[in-house]
PDB file of N, CA, C and O in Angstrom:
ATOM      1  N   UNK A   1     114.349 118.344 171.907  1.00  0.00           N
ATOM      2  CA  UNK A   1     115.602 117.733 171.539  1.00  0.00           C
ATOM      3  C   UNK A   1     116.614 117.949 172.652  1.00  0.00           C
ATOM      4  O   UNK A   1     116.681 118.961 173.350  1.00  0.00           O
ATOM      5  N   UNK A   2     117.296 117.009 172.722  1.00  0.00           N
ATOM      6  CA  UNK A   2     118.496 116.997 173.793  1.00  0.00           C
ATOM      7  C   UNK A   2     119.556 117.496 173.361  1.00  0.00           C
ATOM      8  O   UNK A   2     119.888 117.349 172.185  1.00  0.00           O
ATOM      9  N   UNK A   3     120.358 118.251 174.333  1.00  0.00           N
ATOM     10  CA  UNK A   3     121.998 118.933 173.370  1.00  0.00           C
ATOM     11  C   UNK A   3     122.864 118.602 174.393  1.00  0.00           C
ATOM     12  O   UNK A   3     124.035 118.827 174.086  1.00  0.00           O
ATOM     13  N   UNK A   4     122.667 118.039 175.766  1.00  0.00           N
ATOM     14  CA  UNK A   4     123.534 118.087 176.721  1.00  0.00           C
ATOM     15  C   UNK A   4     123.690 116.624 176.543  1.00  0.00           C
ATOM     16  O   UNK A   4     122.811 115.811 176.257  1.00  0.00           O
ATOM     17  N   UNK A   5     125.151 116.390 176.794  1.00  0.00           N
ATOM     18  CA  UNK A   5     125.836 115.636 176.729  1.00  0.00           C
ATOM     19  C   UNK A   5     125.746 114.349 178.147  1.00  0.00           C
ATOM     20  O   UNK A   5     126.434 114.611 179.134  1.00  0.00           O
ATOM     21  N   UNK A   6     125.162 113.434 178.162  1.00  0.00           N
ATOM     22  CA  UNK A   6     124.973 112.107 179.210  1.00  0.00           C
ATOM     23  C   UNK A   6     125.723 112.548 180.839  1.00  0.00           C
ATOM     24  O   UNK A   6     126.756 112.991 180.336  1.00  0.00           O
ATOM     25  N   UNK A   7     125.854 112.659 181.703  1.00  0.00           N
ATOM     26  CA  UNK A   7     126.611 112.762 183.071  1.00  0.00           C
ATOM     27  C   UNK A   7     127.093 111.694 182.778  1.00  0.00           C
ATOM     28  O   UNK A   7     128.244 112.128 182.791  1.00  0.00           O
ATOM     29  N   UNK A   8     127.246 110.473 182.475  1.00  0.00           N
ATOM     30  CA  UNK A   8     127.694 108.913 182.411  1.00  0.00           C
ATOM     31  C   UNK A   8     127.687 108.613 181.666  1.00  0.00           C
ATOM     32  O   UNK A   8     126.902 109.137 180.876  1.00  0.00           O
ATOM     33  N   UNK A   9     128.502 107.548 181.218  1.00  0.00           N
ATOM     34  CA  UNK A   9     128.889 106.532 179.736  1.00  0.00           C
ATOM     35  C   UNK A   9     127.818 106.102 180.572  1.00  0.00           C
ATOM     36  O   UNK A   9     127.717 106.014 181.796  1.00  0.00           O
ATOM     37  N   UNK A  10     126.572 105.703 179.058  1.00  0.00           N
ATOM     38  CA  UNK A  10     125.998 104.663 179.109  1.00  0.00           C
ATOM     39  C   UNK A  10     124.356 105.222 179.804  1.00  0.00           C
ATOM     40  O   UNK A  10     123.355 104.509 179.866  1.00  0.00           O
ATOM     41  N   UNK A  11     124.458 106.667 180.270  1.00  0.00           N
ATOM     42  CA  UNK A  11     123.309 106.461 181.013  1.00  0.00           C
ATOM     43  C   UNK A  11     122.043 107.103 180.243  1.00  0.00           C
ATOM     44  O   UNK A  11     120.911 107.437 180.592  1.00  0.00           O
ATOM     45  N   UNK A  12     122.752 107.118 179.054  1.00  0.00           N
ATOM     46  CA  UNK A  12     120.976 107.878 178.057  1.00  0.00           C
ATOM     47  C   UNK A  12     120.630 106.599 177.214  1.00  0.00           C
ATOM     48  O   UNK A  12     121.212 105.588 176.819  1.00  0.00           O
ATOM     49  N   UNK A  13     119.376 107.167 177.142  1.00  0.00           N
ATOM     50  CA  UNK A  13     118.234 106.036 176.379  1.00  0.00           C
ATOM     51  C   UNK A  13     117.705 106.946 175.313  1.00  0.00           C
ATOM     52  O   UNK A  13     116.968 107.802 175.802  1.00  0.00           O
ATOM     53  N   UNK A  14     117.854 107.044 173.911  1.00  0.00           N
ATOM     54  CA  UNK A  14     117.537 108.045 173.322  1.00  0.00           C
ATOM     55  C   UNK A  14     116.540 107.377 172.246  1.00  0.00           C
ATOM     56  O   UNK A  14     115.871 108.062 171.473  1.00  0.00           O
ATOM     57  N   UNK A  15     116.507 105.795 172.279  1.00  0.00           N
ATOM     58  CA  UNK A  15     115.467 105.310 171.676  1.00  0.00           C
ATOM     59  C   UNK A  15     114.539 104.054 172.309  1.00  0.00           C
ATOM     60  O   UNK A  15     115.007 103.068 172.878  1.00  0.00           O
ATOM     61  N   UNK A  16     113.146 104.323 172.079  1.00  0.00           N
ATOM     62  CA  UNK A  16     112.352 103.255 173.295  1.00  0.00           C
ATOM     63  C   UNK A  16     111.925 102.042 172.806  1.00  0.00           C
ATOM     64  O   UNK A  16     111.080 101.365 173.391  1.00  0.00           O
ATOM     65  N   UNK A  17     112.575 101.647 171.530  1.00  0.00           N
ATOM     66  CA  UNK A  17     112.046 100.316 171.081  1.00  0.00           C
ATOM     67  C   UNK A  17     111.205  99.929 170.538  1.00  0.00           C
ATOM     68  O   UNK A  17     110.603 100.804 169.917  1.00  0.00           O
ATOM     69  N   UNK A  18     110.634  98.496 170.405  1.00  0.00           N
ATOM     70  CA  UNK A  18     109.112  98.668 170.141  1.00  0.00           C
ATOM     71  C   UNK A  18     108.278  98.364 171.311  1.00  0.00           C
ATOM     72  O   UNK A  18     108.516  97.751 172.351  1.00  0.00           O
ATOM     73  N   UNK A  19     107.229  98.963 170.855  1.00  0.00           N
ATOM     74  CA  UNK A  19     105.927  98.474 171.754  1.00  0.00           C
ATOM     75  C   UNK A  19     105.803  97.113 172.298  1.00  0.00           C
ATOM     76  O   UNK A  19     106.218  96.149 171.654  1.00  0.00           O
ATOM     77  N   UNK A  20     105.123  96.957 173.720  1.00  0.00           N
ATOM     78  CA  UNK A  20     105.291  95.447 174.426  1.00  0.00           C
ATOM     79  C   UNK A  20     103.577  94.825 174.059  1.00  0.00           C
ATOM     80  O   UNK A  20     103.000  95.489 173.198  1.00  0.00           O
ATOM     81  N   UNK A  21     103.074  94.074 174.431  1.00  0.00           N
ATOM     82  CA  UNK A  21     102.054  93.574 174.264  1.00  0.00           C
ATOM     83  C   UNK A  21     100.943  94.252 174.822  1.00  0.00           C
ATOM     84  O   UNK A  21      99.781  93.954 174.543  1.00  0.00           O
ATOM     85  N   UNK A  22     101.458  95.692 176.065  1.00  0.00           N
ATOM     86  CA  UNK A  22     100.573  96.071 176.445  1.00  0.00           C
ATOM     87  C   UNK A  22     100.080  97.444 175.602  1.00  0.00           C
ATOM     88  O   UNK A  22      99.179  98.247 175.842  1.00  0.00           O
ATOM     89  N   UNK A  23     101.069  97.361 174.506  1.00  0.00           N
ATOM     90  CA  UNK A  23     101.399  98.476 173.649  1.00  0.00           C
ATOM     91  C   UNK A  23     102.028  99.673 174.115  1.00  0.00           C
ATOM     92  O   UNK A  23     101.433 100.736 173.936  1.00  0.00           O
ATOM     93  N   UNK A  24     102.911  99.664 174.566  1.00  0.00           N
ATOM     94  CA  UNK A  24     103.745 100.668 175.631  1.00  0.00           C
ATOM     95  C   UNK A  24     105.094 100.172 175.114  1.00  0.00           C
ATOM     96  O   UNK A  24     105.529  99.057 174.824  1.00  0.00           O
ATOM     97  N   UNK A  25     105.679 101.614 175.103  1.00  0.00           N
ATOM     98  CA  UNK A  25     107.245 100.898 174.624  1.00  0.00           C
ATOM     99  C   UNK A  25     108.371 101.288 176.121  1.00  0.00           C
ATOM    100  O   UNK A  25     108.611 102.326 176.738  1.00  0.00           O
ATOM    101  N   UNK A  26     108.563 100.696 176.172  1.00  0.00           N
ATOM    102  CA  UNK A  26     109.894 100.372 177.398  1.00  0.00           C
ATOM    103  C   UNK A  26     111.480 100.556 176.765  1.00  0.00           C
ATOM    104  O   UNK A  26     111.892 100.570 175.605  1.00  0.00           O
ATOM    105  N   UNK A  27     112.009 100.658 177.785  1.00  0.00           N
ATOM    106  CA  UNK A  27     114.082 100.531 177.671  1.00  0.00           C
ATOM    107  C   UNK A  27     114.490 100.411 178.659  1.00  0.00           C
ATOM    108  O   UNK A  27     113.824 100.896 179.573  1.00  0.00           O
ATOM    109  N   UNK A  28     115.550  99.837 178.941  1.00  0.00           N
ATOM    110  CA  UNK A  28     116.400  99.862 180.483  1.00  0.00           C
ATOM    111  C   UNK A  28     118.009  99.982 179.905  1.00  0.00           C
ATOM    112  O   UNK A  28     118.512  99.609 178.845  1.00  0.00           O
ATOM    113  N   UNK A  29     118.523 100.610 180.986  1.00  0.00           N
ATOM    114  CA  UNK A  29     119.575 101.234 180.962  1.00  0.00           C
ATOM    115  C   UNK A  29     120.611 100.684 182.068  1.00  0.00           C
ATOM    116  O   UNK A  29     119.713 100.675 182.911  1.00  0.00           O
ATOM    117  N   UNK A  30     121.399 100.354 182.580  1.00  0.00           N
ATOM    118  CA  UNK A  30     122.563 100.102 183.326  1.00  0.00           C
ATOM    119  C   UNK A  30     123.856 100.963 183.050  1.00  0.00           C
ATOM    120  O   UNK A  30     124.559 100.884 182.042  1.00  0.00           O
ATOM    121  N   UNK A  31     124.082 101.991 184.378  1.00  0.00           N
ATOM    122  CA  UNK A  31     125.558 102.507 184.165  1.00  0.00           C
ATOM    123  C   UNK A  31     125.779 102.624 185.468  1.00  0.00           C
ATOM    124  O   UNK A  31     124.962 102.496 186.379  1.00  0.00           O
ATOM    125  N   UNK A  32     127.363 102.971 185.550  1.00  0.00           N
ATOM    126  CA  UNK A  32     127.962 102.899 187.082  1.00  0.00           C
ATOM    127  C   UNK A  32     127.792 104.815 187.126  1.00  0.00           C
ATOM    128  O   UNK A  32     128.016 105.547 186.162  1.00  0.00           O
ATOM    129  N   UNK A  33     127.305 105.308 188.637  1.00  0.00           N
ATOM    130  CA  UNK A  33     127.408 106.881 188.554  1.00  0.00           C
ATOM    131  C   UNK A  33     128.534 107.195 190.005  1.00  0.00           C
ATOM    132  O   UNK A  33     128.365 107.155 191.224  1.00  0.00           O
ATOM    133  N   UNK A  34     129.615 107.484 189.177  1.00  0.00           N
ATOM    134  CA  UNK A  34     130.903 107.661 189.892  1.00  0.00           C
ATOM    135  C   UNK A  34     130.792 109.220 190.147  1.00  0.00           C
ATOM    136  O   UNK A  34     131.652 109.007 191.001  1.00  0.00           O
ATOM    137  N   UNK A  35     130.649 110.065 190.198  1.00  0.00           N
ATOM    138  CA  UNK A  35     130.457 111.468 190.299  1.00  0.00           C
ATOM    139  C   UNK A  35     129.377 111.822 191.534  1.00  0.00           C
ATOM    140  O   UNK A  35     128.182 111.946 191.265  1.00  0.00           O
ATOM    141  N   UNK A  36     129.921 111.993 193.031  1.00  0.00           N
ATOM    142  CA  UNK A  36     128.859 112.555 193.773  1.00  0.00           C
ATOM    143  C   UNK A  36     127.907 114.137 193.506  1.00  0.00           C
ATOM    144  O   UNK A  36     128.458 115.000 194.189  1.00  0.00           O
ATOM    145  N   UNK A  37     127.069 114.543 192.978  1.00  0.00           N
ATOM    146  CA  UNK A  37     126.127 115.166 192.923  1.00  0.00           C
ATOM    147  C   UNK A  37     124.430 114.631 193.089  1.00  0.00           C
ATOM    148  O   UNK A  37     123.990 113.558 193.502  1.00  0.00           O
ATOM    149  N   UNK A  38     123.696 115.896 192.568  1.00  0.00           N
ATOM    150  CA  UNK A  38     122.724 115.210 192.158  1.00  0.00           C
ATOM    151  C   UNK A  38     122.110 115.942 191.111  1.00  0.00           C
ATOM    152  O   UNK A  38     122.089 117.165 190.972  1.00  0.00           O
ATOM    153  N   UNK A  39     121.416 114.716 190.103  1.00  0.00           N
ATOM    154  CA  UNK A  39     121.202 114.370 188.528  1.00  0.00           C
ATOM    155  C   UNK A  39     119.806 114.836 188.166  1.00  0.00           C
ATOM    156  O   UNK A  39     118.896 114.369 188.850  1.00  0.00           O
ATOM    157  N   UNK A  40     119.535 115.578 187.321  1.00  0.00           N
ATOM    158  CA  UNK A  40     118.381 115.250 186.497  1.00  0.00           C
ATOM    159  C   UNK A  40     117.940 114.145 185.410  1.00  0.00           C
ATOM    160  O   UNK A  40     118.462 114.121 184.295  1.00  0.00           O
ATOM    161  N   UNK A  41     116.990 113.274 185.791  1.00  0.00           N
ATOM    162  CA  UNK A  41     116.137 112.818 184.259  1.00  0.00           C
ATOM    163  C   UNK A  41     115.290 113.054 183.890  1.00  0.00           C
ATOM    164  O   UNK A  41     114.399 113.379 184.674  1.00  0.00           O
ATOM    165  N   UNK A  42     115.129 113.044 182.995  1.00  0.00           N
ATOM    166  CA  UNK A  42     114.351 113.240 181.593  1.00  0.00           C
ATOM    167  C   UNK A  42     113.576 112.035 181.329  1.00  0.00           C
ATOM    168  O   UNK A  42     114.100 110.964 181.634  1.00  0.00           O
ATOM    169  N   UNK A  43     112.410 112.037 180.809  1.00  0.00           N
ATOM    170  CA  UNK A  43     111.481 111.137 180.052  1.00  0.00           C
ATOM    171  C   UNK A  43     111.758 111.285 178.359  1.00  0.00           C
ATOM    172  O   UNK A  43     111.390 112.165 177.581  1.00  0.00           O
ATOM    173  N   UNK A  44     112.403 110.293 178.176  1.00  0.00           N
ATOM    174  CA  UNK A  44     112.959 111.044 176.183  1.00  0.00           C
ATOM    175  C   UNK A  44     111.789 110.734 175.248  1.00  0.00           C
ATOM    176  O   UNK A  44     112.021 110.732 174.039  1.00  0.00           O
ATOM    177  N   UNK A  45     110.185 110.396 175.823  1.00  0.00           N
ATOM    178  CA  UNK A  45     109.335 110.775 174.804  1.00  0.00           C
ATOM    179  C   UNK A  45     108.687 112.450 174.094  1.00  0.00           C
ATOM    180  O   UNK A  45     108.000 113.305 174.654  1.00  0.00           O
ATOM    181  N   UNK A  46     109.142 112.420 172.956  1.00  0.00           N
ATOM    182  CA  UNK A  46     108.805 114.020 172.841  1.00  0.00           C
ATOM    183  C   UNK A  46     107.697 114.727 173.196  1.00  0.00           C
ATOM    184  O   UNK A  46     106.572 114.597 172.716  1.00  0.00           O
ATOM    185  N   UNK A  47     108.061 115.514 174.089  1.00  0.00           N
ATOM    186  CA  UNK A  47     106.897 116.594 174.887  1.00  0.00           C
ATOM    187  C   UNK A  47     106.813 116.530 176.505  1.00  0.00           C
ATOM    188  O   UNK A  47     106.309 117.362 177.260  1.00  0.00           O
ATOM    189  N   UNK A  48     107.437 115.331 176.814  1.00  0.00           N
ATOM    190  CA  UNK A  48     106.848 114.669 178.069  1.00  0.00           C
ATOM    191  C   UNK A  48     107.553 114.974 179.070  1.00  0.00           C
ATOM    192  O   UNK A  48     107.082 114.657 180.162  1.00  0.00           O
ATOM    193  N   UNK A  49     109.007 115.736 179.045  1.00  0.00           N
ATOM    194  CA  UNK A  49     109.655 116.193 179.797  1.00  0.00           C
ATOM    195  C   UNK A  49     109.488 117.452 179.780  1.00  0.00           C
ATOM    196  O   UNK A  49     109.734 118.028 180.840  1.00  0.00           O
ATOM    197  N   UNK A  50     109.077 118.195 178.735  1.00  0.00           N
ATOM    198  CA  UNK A  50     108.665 119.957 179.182  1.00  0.00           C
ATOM    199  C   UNK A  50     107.194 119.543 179.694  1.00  0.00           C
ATOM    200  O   UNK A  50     106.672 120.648 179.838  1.00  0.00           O
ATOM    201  N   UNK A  51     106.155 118.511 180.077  1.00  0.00           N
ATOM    202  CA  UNK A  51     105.025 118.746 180.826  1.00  0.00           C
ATOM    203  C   UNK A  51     105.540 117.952 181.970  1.00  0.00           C
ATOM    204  O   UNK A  51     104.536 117.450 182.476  1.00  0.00           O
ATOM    205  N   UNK A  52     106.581 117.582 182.631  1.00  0.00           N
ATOM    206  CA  UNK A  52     107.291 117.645 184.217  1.00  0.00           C
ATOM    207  C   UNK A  52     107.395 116.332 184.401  1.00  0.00           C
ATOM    208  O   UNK A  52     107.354 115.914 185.558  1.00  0.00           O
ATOM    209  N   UNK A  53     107.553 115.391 183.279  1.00  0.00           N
ATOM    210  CA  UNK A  53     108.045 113.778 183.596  1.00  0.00           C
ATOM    211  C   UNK A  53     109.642 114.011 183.762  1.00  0.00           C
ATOM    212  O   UNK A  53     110.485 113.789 182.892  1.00  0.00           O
ATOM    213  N   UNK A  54     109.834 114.423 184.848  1.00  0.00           N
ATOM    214  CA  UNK A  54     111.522 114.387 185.291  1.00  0.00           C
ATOM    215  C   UNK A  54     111.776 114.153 186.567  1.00  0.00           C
ATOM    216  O   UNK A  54     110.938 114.652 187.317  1.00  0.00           O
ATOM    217  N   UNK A  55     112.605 113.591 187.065  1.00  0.00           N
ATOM    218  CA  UNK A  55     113.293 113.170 188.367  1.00  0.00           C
ATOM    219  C   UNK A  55     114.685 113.916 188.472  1.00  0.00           C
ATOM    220  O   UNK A  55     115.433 114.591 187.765  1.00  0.00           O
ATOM    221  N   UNK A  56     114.607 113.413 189.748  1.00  0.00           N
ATOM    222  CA  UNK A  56     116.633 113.514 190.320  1.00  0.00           C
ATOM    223  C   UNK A  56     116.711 112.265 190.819  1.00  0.00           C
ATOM    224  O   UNK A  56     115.855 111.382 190.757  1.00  0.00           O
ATOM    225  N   UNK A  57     117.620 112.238 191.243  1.00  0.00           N
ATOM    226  CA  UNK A  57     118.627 111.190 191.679  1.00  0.00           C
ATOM    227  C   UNK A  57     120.075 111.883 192.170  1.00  0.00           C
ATOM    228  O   UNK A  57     120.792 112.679 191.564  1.00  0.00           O
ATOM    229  N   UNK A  58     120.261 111.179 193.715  1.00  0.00           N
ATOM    230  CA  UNK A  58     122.148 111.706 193.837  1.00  0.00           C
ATOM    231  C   UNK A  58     122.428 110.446 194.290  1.00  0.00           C
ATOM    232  O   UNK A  58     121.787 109.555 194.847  1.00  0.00           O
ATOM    233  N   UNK A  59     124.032 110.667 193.744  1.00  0.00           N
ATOM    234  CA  UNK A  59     124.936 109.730 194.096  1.00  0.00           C
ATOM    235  C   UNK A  59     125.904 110.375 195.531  1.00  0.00           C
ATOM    236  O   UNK A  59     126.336 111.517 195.694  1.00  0.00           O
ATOM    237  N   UNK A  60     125.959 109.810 195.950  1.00  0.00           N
ATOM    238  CA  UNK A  60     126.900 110.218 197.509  1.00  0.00           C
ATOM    239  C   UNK A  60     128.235 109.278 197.320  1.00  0.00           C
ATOM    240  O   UNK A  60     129.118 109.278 198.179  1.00  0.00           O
TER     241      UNK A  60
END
């Protein structure tokens, strides 16, 4: 479960929809990241980010 609060309006995906034809469920997201650092993500299927589906990303 997530408790931390988005870095950005707009930049969490906390539900993946339904399944596509390939049976895989997808989401896309669009936000502006005004804050130079750099970000962690998360994969928000449960389990899949404590076995290391995570990235960074920085904004400059």
């Amino acid at each position: 479960m997530m408790t931390a609060r988005a870095a950005f309006a707009g930049s969490s995906l906390w539900f993946l929809g339904n399944p596509t034809s390939a049976r895989m469920h997808e989401g896309a997201i669009a936000f502006t990241a005004t804050t130079p650092g750099t970000y962690r993500y998360l994969c928000p299927v449960p389990g899949h980010a404590q076995k290391g589906m995570v990235g960074t990303f920085t904004v400059r």
